[in-house]
N, CA, C and O atoms as a CHARMM CRD file, in Angstrom:
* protein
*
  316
    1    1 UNK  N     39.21000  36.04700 139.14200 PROA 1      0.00000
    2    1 UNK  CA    38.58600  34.81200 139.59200 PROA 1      0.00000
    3    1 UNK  C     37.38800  35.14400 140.48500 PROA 1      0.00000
    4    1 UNK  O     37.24000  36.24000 141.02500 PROA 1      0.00000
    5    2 UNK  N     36.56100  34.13300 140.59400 PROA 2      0.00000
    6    2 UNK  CA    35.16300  34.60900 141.42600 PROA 2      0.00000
    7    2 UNK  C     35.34100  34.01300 142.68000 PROA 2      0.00000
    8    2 UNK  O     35.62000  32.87800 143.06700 PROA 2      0.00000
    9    3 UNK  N     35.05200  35.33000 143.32500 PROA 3      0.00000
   10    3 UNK  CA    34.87000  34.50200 144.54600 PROA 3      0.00000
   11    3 UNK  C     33.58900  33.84200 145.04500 PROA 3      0.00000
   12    3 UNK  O     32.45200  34.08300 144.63800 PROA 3      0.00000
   13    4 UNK  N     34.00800  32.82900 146.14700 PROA 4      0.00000
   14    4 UNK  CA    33.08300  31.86000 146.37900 PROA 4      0.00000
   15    4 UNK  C     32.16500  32.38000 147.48700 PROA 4      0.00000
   16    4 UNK  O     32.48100  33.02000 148.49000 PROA 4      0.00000
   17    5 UNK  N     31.13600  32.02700 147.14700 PROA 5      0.00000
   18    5 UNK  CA    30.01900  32.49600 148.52100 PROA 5      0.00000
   19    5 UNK  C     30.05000  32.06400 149.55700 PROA 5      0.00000
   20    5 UNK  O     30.87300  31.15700 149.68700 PROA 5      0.00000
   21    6 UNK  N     29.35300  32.38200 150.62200 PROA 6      0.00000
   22    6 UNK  CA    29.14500  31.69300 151.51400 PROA 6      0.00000
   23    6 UNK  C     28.07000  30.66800 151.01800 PROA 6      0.00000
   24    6 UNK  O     27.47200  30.83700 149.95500 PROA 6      0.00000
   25    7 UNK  N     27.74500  29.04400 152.27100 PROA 7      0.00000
   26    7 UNK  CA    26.53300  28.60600 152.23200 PROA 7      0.00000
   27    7 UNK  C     25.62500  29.20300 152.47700 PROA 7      0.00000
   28    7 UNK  O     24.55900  28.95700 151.91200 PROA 7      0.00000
   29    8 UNK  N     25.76100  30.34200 153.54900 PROA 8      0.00000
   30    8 UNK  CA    24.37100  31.01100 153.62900 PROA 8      0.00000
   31    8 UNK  C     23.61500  32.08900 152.59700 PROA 8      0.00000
   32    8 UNK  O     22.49400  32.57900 152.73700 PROA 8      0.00000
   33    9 UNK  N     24.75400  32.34400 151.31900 PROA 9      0.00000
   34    9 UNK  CA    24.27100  33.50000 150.11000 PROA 9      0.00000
   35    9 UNK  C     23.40300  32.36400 149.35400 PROA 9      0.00000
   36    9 UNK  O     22.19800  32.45800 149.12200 PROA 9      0.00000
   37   10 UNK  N     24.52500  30.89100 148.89400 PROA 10     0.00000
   38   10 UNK  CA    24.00200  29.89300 147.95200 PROA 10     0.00000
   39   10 UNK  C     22.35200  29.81500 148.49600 PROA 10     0.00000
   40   10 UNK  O     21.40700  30.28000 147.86000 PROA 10     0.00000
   41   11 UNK  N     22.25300  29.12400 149.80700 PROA 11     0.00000
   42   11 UNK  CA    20.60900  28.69500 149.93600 PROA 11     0.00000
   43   11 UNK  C     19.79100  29.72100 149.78200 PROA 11     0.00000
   44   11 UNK  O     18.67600  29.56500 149.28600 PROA 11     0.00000
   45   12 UNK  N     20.29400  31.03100 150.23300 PROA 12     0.00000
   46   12 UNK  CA    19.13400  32.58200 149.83500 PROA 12     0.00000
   47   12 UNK  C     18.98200  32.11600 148.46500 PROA 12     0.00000
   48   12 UNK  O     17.90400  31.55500 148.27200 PROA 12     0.00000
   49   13 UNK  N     19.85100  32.19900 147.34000 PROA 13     0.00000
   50   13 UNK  CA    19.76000  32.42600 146.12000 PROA 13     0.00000
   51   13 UNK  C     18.88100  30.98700 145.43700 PROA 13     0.00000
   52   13 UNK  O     18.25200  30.96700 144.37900 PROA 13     0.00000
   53   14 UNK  N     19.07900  29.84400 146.42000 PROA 14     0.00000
   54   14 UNK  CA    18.85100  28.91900 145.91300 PROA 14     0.00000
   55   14 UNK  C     16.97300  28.72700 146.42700 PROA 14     0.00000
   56   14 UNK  O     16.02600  28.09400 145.96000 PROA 14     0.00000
   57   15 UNK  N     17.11300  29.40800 147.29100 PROA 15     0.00000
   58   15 UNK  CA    15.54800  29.76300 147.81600 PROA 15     0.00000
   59   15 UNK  C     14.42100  30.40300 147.11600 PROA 15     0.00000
   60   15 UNK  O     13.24300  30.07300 146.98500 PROA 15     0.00000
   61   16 UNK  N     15.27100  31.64900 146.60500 PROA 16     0.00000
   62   16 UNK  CA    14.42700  32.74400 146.01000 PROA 16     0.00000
   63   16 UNK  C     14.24900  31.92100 144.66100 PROA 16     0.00000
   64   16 UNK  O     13.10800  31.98000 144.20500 PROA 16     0.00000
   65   17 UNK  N     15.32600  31.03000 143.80800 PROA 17     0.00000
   66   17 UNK  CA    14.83800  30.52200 142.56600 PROA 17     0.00000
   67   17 UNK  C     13.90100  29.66600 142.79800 PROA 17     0.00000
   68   17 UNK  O     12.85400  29.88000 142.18700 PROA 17     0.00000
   69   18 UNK  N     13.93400  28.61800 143.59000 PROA 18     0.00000
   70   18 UNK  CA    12.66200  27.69700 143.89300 PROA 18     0.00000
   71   18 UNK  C     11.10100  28.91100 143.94400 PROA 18     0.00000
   72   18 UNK  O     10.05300  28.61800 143.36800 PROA 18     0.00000
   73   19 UNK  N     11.27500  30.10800 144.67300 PROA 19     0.00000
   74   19 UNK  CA    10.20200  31.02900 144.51400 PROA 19     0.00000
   75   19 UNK  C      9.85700  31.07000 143.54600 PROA 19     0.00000
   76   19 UNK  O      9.01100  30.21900 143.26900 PROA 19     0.00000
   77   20 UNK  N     10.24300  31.98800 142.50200 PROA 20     0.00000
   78   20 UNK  CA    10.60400  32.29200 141.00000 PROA 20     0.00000
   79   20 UNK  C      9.99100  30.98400 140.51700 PROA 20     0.00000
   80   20 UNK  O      8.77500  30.92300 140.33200 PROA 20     0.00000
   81   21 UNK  N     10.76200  29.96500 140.31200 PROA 21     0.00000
   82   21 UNK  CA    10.12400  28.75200 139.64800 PROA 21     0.00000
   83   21 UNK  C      8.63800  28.31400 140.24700 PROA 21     0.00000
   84   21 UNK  O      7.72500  27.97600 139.49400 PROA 21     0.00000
   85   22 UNK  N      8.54100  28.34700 141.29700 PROA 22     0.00000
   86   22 UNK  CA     7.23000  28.11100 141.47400 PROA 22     0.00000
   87   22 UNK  C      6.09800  28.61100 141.42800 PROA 22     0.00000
   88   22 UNK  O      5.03400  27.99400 141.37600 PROA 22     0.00000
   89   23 UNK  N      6.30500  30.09800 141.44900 PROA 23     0.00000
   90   23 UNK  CA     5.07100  31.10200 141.05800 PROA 23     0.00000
   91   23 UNK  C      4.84600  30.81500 139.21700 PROA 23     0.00000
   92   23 UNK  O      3.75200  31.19000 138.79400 PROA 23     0.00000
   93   24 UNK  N      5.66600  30.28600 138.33500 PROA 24     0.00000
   94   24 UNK  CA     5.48300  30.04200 137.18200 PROA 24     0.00000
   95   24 UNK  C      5.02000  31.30400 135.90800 PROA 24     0.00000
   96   24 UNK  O      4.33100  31.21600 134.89200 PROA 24     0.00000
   97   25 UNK  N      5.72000  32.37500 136.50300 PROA 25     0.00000
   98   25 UNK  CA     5.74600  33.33400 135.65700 PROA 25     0.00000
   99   25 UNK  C      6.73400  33.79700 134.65600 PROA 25     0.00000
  100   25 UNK  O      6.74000  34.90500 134.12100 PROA 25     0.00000
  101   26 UNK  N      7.68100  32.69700 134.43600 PROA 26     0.00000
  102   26 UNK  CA     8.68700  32.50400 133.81400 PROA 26     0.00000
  103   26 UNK  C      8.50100  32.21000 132.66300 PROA 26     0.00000
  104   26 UNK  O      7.47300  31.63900 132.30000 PROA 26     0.00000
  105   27 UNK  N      9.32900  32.49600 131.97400 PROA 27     0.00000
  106   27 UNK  CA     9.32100  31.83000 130.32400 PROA 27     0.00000
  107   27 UNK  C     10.16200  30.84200 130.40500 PROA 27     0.00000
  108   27 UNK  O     11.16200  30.87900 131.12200 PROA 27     0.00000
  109   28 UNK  N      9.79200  29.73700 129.58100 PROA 28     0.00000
  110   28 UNK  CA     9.97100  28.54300 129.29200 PROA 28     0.00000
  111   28 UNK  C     11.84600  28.66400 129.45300 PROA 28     0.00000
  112   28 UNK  O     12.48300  28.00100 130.27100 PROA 28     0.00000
  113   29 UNK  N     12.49700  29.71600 128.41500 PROA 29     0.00000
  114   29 UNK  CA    14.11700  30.03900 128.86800 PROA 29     0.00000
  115   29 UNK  C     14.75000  30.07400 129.98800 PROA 29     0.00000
  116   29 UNK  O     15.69500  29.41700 130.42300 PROA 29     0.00000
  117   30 UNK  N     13.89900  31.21900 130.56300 PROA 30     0.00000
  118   30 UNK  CA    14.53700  32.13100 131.47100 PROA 30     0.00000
  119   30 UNK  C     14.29500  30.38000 132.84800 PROA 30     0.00000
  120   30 UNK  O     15.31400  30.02900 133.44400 PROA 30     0.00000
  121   31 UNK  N     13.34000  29.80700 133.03500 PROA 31     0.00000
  122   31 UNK  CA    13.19700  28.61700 133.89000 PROA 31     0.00000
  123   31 UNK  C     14.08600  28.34100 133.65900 PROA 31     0.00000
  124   31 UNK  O     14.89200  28.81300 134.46100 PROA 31     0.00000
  125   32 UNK  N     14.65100  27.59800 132.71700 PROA 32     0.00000
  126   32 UNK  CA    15.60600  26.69100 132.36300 PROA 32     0.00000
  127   32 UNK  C     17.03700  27.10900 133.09300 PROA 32     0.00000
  128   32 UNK  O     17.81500  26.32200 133.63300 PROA 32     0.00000
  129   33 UNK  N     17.20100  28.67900 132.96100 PROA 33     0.00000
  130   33 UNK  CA    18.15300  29.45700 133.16900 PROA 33     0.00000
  131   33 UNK  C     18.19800  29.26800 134.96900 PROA 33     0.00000
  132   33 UNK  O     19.10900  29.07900 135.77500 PROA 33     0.00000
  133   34 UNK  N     17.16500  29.38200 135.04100 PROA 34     0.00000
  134   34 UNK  CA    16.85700  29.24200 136.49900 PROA 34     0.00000
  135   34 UNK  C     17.23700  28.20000 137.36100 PROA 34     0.00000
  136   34 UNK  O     17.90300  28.26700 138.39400 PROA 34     0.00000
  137   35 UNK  N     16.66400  27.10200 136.73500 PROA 35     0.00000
  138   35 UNK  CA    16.93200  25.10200 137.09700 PROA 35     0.00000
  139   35 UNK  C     18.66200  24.78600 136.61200 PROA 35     0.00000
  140   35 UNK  O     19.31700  24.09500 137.39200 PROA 35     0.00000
  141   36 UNK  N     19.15600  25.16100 135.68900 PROA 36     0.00000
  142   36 UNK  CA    20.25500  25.46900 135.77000 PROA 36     0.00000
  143   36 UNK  C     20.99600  26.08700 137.23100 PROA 36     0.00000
  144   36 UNK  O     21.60300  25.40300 138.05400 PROA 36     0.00000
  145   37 UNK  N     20.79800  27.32200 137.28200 PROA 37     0.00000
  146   37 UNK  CA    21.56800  27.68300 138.52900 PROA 37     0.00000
  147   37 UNK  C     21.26600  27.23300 139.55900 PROA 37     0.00000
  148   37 UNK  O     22.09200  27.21600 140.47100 PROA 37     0.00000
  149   38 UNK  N     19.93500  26.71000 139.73600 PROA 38     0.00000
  150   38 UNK  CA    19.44000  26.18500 141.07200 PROA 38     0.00000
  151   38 UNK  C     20.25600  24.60400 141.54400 PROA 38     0.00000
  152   38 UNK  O     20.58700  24.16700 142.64700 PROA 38     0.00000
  153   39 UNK  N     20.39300  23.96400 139.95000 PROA 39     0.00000
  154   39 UNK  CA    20.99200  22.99000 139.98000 PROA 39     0.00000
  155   39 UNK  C     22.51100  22.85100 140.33800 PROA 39     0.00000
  156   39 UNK  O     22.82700  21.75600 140.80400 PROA 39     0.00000
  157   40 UNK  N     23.44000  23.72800 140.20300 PROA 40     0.00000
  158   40 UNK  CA    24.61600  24.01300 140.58300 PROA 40     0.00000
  159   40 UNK  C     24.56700  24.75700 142.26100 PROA 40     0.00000
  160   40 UNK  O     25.40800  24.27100 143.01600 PROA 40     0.00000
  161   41 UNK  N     23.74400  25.77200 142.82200 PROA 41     0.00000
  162   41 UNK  CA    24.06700  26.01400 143.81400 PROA 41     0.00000
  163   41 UNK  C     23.14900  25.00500 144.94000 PROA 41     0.00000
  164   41 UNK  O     23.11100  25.14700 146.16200 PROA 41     0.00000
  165   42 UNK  N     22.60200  24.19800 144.30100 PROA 42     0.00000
  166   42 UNK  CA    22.74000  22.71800 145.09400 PROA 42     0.00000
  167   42 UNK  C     23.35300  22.23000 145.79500 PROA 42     0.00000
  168   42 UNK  O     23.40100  22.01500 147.00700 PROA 42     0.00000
  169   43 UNK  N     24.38200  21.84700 144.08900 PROA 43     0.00000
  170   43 UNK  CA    25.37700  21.18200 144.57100 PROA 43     0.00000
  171   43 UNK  C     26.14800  21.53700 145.18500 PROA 43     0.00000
  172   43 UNK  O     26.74200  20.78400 145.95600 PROA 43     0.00000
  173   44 UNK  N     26.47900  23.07600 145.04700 PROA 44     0.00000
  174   44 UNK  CA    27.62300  23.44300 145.73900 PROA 44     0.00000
  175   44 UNK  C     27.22800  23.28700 147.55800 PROA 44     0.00000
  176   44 UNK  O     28.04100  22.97100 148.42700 PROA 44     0.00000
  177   45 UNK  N     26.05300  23.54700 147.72500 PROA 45     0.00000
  178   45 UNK  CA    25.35800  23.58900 149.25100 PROA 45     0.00000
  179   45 UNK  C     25.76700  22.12000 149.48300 PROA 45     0.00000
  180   45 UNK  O     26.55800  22.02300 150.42000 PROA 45     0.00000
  181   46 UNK  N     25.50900  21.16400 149.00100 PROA 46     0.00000
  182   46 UNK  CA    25.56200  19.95100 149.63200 PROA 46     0.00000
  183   46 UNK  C     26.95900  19.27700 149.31400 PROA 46     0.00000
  184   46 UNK  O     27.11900  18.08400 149.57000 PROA 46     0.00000
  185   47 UNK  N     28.15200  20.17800 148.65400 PROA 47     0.00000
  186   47 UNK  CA    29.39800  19.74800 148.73000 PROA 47     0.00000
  187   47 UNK  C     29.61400  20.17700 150.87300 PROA 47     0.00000
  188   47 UNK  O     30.09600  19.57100 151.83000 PROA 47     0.00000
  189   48 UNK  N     28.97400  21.41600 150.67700 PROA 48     0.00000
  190   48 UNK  CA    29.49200  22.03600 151.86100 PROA 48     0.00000
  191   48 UNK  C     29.41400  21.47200 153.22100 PROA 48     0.00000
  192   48 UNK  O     30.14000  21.41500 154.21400 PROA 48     0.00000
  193   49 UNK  N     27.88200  20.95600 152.75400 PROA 49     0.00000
  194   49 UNK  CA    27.21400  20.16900 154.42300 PROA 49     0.00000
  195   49 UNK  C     27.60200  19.31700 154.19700 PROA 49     0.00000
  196   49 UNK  O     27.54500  18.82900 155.32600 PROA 49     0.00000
  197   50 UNK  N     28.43300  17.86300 153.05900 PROA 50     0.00000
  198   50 UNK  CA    28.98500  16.79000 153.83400 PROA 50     0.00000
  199   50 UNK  C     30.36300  17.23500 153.81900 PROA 50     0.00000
  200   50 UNK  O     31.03200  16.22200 153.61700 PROA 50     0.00000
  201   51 UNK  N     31.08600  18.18700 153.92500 PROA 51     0.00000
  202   51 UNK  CA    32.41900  18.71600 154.07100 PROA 51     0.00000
  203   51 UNK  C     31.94800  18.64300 155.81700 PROA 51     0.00000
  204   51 UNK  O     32.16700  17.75100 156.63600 PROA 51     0.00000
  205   52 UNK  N     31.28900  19.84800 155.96100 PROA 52     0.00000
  206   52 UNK  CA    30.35600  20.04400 157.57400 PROA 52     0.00000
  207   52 UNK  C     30.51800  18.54900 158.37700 PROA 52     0.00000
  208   52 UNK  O     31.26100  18.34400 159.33700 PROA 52     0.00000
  209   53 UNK  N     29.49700  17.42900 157.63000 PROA 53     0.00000
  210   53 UNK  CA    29.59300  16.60400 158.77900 PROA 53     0.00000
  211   53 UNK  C     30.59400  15.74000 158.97200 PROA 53     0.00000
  212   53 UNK  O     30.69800  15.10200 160.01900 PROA 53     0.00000
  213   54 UNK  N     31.86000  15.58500 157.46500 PROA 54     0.00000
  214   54 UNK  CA    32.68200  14.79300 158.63200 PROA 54     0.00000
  215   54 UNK  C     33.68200  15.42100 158.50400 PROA 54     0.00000
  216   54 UNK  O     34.59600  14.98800 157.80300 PROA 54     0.00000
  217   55 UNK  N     33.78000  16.89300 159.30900 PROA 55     0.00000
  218   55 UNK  CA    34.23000  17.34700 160.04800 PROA 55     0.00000
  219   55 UNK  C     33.84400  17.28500 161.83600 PROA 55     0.00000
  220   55 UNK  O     34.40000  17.36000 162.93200 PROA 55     0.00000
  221   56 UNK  N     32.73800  17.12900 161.32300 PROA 56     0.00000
  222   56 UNK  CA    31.66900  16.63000 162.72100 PROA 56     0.00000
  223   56 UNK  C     32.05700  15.09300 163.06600 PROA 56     0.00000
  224   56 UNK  O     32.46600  14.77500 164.18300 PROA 56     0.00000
  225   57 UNK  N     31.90900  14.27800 162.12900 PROA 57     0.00000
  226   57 UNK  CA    32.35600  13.13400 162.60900 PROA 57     0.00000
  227   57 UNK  C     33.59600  12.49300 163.28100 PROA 57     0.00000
  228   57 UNK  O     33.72700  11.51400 164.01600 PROA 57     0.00000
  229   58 UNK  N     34.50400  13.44800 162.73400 PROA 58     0.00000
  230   58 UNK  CA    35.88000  13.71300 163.18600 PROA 58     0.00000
  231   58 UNK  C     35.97400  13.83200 164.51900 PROA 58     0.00000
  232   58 UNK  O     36.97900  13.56400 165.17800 PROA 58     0.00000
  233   59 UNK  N     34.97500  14.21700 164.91900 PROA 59     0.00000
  234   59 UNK  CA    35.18000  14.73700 166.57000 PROA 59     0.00000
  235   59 UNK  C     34.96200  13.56700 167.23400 PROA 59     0.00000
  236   59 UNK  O     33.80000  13.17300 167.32800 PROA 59     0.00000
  237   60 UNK  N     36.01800  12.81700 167.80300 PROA 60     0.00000
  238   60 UNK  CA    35.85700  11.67900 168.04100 PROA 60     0.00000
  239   60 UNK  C     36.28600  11.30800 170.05200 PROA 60     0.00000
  240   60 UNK  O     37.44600  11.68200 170.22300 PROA 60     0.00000
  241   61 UNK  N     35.87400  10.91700 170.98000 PROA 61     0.00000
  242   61 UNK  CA    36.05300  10.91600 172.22100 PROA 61     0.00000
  243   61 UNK  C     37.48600  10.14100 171.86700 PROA 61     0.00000
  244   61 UNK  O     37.67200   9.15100 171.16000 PROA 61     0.00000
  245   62 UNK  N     38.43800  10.96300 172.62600 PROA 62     0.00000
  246   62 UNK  CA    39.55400   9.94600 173.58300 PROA 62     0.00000
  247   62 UNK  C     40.18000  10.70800 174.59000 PROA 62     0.00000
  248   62 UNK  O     40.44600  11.85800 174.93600 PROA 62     0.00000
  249   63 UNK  N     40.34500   8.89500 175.05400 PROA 63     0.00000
  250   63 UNK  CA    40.61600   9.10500 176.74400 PROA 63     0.00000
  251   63 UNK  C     40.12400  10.37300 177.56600 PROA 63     0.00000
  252   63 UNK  O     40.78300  11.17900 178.22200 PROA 63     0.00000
  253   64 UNK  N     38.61400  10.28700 177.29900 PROA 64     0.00000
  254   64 UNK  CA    37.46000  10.88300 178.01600 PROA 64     0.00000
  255   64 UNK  C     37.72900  12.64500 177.59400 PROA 64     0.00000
  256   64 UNK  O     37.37800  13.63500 178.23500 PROA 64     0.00000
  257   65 UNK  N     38.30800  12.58000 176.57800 PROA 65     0.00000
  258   65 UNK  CA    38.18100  14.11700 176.14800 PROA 65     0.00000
  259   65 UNK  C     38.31500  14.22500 174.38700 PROA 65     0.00000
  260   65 UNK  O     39.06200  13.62000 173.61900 PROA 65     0.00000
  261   66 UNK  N     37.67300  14.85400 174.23200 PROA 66     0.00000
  262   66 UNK  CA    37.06000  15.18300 172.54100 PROA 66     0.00000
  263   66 UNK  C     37.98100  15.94800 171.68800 PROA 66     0.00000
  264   66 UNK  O     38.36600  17.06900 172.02100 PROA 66     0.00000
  265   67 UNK  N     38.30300  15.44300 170.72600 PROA 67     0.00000
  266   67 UNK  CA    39.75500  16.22700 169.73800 PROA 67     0.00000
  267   67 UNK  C     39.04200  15.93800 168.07400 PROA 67     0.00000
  268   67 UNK  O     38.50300  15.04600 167.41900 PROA 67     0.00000
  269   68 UNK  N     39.42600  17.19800 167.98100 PROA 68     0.00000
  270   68 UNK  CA    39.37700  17.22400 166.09200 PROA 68     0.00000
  271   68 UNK  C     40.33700  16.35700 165.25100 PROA 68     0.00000
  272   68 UNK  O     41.54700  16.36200 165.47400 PROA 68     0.00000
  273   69 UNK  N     39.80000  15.65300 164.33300 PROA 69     0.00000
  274   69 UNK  CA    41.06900  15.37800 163.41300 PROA 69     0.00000
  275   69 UNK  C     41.03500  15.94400 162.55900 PROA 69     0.00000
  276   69 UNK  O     39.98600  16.50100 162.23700 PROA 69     0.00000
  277   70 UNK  N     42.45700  16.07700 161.62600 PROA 70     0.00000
  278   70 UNK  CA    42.53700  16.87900 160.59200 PROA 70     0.00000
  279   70 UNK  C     42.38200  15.93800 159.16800 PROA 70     0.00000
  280   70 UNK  O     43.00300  14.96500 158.73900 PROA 70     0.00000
  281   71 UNK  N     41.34000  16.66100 158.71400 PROA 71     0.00000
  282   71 UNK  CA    41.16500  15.55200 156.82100 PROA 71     0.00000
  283   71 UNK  C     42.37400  16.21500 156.29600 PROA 71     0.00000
  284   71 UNK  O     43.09900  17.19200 156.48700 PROA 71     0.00000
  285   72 UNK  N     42.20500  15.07800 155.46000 PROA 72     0.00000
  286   72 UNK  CA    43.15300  15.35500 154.62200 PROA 72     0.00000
  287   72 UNK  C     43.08000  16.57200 153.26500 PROA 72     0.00000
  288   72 UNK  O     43.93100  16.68600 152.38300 PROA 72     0.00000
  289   73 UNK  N     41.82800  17.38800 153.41300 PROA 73     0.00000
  290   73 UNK  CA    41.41400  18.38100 152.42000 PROA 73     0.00000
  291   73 UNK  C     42.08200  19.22000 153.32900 PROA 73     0.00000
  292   73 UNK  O     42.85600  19.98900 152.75900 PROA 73     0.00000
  293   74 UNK  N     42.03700  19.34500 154.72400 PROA 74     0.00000
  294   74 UNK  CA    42.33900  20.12900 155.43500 PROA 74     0.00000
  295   74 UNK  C     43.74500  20.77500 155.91300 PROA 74     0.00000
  296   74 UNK  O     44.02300  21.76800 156.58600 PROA 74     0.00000
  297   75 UNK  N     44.75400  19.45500 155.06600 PROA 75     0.00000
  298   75 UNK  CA    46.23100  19.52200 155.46900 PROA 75     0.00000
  299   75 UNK  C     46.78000  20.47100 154.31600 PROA 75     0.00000
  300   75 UNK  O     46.36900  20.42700 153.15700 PROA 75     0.00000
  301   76 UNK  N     47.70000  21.28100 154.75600 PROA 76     0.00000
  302   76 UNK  CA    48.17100  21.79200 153.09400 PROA 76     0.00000
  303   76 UNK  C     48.53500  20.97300 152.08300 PROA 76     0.00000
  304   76 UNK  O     48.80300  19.77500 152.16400 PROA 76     0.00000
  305   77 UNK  N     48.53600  21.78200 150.96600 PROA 77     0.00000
  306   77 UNK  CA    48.96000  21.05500 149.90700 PROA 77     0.00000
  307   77 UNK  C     50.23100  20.80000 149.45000 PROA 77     0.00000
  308   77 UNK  O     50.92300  21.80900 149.31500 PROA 77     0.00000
  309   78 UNK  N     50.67800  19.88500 149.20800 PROA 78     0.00000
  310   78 UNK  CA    52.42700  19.64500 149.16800 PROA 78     0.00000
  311   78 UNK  C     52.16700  19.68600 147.51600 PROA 78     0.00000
  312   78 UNK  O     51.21500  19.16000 146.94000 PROA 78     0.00000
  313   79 UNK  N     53.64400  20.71700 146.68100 PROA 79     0.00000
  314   79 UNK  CA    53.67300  20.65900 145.47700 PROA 79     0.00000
  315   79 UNK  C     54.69800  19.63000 145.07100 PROA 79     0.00000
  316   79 UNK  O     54.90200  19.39900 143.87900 PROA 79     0.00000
């Protein structure tokens, strides 16, 4: 099985293809090949940052002191 990257490998990789695609020295394929992956480690980046913020949002004041809640992605999984 593959393992999963970090967010910070996805946006390198997702950086350097926006490079690549934009210098336009690509063949018409190999782009495609490109906008393809760029298009998936997107998504995967922006699964991550709204995972990120409401985990952030979670952080909610009570009775003048700040506590995490736990999502429910976050609880184990009952079989």
């Amino acid at each position: 099985m593959k393992e999963k990257q970090s967010f910070e490998e996805d946006l390198k990789k997702l950086q350097k293809i926006v490079e690549e695609l934009s210098a336009g020295k690509l063949t018409l394929g190999e782009s495609l090949k490109k906008y393809e992956e760029g298009i998936r480690l997107a998504e995967s980046c922006s699964k991550e940052l709204e995972g990120a913020e409401r985990k952030v949002e979670a952080l909610m004041k009570k009775d003048g002191k700040y506590a995490l809640e736990k999502f429910a992605e976050d609880a184990p999984e009952k079989d």
